[in-house]
C-alpha positions as CSV (number, residue, x, y, z in Angstrom):
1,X,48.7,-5.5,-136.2
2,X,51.5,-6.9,-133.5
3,X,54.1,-4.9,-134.2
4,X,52.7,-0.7,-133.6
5,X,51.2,-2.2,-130.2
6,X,54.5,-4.3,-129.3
7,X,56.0,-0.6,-129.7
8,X,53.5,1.1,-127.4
9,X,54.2,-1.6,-124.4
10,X,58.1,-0.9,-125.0
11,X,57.5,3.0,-124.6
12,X,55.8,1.3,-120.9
13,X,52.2,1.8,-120.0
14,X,50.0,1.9,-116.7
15,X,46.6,-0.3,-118.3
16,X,46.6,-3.0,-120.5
17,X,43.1,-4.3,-121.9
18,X,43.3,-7.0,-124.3
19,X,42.1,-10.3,-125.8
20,X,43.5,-13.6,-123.8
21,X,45.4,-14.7,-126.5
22,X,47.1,-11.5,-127.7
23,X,48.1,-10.7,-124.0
24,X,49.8,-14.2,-124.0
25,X,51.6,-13.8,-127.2
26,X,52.7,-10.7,-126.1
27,X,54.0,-12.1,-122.1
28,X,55.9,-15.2,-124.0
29,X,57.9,-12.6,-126.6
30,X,59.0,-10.4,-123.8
31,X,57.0,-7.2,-125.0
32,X,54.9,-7.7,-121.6
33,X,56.6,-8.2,-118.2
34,X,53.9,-10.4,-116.5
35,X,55.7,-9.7,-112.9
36,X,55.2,-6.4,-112.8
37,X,51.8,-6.4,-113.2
38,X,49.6,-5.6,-109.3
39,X,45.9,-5.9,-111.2
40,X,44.3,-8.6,-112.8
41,X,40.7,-7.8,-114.3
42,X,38.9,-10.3,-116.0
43,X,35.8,-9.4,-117.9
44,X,33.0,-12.1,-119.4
45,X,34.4,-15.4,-117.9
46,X,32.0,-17.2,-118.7
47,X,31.7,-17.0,-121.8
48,X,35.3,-16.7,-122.4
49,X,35.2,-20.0,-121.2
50,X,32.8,-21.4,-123.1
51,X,34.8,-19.9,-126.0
52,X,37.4,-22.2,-125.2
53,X,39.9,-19.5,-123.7
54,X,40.4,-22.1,-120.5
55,X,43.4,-22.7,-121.5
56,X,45.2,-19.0,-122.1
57,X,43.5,-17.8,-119.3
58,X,45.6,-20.6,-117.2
59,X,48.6,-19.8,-119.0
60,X,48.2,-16.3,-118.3
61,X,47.6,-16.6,-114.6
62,X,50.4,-18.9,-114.0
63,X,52.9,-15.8,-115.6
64,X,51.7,-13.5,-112.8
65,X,53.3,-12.6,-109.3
66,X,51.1,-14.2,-106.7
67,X,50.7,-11.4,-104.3
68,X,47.8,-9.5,-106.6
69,X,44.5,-8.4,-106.4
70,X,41.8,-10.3,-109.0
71,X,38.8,-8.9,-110.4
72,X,36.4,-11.3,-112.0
73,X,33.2,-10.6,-113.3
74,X,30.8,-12.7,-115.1
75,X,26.9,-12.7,-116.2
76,X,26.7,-16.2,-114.7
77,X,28.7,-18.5,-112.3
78,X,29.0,-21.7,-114.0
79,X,31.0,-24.7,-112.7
80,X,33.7,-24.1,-115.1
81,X,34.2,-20.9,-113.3
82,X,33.8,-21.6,-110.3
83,X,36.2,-24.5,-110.6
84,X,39.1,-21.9,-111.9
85,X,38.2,-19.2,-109.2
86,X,39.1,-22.2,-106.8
87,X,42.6,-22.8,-109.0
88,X,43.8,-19.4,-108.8
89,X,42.0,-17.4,-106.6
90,X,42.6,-17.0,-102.5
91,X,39.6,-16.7,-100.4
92,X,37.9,-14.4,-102.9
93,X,34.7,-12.8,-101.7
94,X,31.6,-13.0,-103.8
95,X,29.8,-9.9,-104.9
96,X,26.2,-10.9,-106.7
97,X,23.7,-8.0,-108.1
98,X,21.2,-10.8,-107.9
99,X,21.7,-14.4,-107.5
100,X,21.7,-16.6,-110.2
101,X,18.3,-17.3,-111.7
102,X,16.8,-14.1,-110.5
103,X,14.1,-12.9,-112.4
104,X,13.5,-9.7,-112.9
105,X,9.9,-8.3,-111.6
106,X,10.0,-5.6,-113.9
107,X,9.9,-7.9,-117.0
108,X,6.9,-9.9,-118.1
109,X,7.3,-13.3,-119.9
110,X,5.9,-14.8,-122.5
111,X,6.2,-17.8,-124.9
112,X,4.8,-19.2,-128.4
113,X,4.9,-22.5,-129.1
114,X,6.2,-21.9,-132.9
115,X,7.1,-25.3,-135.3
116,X,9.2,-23.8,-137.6
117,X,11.5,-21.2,-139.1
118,X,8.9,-19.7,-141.4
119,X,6.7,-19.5,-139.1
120,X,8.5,-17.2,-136.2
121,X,9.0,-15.0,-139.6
122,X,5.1,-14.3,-139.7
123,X,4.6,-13.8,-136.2
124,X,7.3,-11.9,-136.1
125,X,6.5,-9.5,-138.7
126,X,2.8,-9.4,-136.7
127,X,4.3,-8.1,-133.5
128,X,6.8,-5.7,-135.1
129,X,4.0,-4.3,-136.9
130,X,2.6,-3.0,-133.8
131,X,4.2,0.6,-132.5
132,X,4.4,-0.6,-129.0
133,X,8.1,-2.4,-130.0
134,X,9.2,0.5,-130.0
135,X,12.9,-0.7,-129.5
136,X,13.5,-4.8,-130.4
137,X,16.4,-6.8,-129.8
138,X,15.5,-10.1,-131.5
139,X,18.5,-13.0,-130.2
140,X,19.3,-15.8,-132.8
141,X,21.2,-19.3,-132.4
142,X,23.7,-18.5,-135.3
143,X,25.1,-15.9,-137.7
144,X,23.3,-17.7,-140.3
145,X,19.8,-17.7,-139.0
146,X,20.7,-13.7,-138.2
147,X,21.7,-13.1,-141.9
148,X,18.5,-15.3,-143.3
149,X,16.2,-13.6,-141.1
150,X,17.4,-10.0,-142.1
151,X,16.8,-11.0,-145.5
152,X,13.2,-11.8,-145.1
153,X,12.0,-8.8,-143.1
154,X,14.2,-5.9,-144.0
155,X,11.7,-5.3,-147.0
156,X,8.9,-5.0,-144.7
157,X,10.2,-2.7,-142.3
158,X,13.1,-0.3,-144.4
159,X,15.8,1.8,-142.5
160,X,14.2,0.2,-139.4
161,X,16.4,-3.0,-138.8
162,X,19.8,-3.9,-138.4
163,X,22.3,-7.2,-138.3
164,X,25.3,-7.9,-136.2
165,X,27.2,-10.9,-135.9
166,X,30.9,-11.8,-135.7
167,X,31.0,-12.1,-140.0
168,X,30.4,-8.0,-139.7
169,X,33.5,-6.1,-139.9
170,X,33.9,-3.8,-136.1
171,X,32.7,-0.7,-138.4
172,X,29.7,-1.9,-139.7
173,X,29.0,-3.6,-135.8
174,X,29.8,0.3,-134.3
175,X,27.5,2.0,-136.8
176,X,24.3,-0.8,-136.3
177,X,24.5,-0.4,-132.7
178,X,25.1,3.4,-132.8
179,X,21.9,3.6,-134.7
180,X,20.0,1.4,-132.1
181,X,21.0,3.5,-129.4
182,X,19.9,6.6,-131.0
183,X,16.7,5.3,-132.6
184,X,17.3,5.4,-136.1
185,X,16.8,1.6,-136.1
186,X,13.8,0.2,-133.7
187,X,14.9,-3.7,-134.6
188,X,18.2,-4.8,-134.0
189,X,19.5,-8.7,-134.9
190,X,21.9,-10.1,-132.8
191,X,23.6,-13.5,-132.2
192,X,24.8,-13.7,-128.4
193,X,28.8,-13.4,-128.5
194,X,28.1,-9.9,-130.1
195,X,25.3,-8.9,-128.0
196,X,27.4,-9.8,-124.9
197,X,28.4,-6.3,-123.2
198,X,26.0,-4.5,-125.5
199,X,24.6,-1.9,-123.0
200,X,21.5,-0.2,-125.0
201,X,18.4,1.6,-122.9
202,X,14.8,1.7,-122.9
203,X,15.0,-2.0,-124.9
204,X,11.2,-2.1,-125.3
205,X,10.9,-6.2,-125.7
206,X,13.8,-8.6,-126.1
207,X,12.6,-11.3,-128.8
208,X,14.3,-14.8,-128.3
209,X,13.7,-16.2,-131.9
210,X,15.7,-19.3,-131.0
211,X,15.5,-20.4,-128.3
212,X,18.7,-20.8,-126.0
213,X,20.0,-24.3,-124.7
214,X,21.5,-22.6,-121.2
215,X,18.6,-21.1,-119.1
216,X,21.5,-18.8,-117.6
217,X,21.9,-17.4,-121.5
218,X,18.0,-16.9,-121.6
219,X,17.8,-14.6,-118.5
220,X,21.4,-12.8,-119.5
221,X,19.3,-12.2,-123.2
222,X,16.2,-11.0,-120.9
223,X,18.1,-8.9,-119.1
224,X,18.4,-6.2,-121.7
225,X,15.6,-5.0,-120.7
226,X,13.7,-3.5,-118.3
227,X,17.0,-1.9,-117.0
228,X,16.9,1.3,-114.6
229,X,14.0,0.8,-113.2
230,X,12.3,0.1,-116.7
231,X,9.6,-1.9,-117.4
232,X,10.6,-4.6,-120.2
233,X,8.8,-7.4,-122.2
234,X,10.9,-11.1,-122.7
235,X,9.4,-13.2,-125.6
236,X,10.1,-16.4,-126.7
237,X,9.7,-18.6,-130.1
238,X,9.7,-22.2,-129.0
239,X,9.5,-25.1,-130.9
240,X,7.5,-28.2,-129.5
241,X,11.2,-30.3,-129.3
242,X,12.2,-27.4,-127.0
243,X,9.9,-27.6,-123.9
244,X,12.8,-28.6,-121.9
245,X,14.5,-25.7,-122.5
246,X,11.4,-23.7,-121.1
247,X,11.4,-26.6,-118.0
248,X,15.4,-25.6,-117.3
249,X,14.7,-22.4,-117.5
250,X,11.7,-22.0,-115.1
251,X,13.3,-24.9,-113.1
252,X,15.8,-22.0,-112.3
253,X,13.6,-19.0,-112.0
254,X,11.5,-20.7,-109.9
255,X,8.5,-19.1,-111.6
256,X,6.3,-20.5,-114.5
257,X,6.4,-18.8,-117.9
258,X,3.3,-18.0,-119.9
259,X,3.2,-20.3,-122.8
260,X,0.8,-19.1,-125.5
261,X,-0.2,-22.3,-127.6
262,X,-2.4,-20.5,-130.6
263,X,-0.8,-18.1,-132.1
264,X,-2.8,-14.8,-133.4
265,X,-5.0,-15.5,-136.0
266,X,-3.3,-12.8,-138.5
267,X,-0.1,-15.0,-138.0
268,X,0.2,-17.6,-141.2
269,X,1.3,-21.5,-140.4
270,X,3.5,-22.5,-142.8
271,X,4.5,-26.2,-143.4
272,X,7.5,-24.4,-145.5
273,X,10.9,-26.2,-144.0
274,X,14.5,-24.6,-144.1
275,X,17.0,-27.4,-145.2
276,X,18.2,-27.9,-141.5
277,X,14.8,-28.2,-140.1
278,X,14.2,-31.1,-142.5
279,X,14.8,-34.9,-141.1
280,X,17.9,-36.3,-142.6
281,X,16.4,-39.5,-144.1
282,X,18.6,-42.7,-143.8
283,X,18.3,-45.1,-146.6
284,X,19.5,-48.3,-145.1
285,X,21.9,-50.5,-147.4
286,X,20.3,-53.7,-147.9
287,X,23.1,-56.7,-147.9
288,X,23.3,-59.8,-150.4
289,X,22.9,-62.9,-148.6
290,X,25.6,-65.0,-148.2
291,X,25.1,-68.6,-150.3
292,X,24.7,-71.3,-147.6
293,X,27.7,-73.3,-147.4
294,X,26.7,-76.0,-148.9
295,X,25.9,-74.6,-152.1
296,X,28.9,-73.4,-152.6
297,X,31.6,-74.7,-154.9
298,X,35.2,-75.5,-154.6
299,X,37.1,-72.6,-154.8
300,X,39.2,-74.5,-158.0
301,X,37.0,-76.4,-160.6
302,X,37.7,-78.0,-164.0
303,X,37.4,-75.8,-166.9
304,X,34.6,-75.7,-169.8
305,X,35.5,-77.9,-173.0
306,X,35.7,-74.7,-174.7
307,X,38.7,-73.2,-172.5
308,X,40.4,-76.6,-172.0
309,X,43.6,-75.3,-174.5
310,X,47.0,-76.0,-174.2
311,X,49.6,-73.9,-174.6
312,X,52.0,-75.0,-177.3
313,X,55.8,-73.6,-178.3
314,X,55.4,-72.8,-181.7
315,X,58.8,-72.5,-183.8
316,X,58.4,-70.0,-187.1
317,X,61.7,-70.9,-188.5
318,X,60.0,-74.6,-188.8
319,X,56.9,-73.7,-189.9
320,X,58.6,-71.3,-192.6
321,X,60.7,-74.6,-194.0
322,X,57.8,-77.0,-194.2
323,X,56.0,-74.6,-196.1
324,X,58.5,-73.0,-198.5
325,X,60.9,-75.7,-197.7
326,X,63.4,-73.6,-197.3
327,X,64.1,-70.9,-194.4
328,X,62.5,-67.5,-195.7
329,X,64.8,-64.5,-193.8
330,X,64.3,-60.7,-194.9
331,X,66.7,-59.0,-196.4
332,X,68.5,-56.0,-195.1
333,X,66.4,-52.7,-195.4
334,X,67.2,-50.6,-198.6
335,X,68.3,-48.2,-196.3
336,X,70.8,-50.0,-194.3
337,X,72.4,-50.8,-198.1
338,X,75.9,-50.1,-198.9
């Protein structure tokens, strides 16, 4: 709610941590004085841009004094970011922990060349079924996908797995990653906006069950493990249409990725199809063919003999007299008498 954290800035504060758009409203109503501010952190650019926060994040910037110190950090330097960095930023020095595409020699990779949605289910449920996945954070291309694949393997693995995706209220989000941390759950399912900034240890094997488009999203997804010195396993579901995701992403590791083409025999094949793996069919509208000209008539033509009828003023107060021969009128309604 606006209004108990408009009071808290009036009572005046030292640190203000908050969403781009909320700090805006708040700067434009005049419950924030932008000018007073020395500190500018910025957390996640990247994928506050891809968001589409661009926008307040100019806004914002342009509302602040311009002797200040910036703090940016972000999982990936993409154009986007570098191209506002340039904007607003003077001569900022560049701090990596790595440079971009660095892989991590503590992590071993592998890929499956899976063709469908059913399919990643079985071989799924085959590698979770062995204790060495000990701790599993499986990444998903949409809330959707998270919330169908939960449904098919919570059954075979019970008070072991967990959802989170934005459709979760912040409580039930808190409690599944609370229980991941402290190994009540082994298997947690999480799209990547949520899992951004999740910080969980001893990850045992990051499972990429989409997929993602931006290599820079795979390696921030295979990053989650193999932390502190830790070893980690990355593994990836990919479907034949997706090699090129693999190509980008080894194209910017510089290193080749093990791509397993058979999958274990234990691990079903299914030709079952979701609905949005299923090619949209396109029935194509056949046209009538136009008459050649000239077989086609004039546009006015003379009627049949049938519908050749004039149209003739008829008088009843004539017919009436030749037939009666006299004029036959009502008489006034027995009503109407007097």
């Amino acid at each position: 709610n606006i209004k108990p954290q408009q009071e808290i800035l009036s009572e005046g504060i030292d640190l203000v941590i908050a969403t781009p758009g909320r700090l805006l409203d708040f700067a434009l109503n005049g419950s924030l004085h932008t000018k007073a501010i020395n500190k500018l952190v910025i957390d996640e650019m990247d994928e506050m841009l891809d968001l589409g926060f661009r926008p307040q994040l100019s806004r914002i910037l342009d509302l602040l004094p311009q002797k200040r110190q910036n703090l940016l950090f972000s999982a990936t330097i993409t154009e986007e970011v570098e191209k506002l960095i340039a904007e607003f930023f003077n001569e900022p020095k560049k701090i990596e922990a790595a440079p971009s595409g660095t892989p991590l020699e503590q992590i071993s990779q592998t890929c499956f060349l899976v063709p469908n949605f059913y399919t990643k289910v079985n071989l799924l449920v085959h590698l979770l079924e062995d204790d060495a996945y000990s701790k599993v954070l499986v990444f998903v291309a949409s809330k959707q996908i998270a919330d169908d694949l939960y449904t098919e393997i919570k059954n075979k693995f019970p008070e072991q797995i967990a959802v989170i995706h934005s459709n979760k209220s912040q409580n039930n989000r808190f409690e599944s990653v609370k229980k991941f941390q402290s190994n009540q759950n082994r298997i947690l399912i999480a799209t990547d906006i949520v899992a951004r900034g999740l910080d969980v240890a001893e990850v045992s094997h990051v499972v990429n069950f989409d997929m993602p488009e931006l290599p820079e999203t795979y390696i921030h997804r295979m990053g989650r493990t193999g932390r502190v010195d830790k070893t980690g396993i990355s593994i990836g579901f990919v479907r034949p249409s997706e090699m090129n995701f693999v190509e980008e992403i080894e194209s910017l590791m510089q290193i080749k990725i093990g791509l397993q083409d058979t999958l274990p025999e234990k691990v079903e094949v299914t030709d079952v199809l979701r609905e949005d793996e299923m090619l949209k069919v396109k029935i194509p509208v056949k046209r009538l063919k136009e008459p050649k000209k000239e077989n086609v008539g004039a546009a006015f033509h003379e009627k049949s003999a049938k519908n050749q009828k004039v149209n003739v003023r008829r008088s009843h107060l004539k017919e009436k007299i030749e037939k009666y021969g006299k004029p036959i009128r009502r008489g006034a309604k027995k009503g109407n008498k007097k």
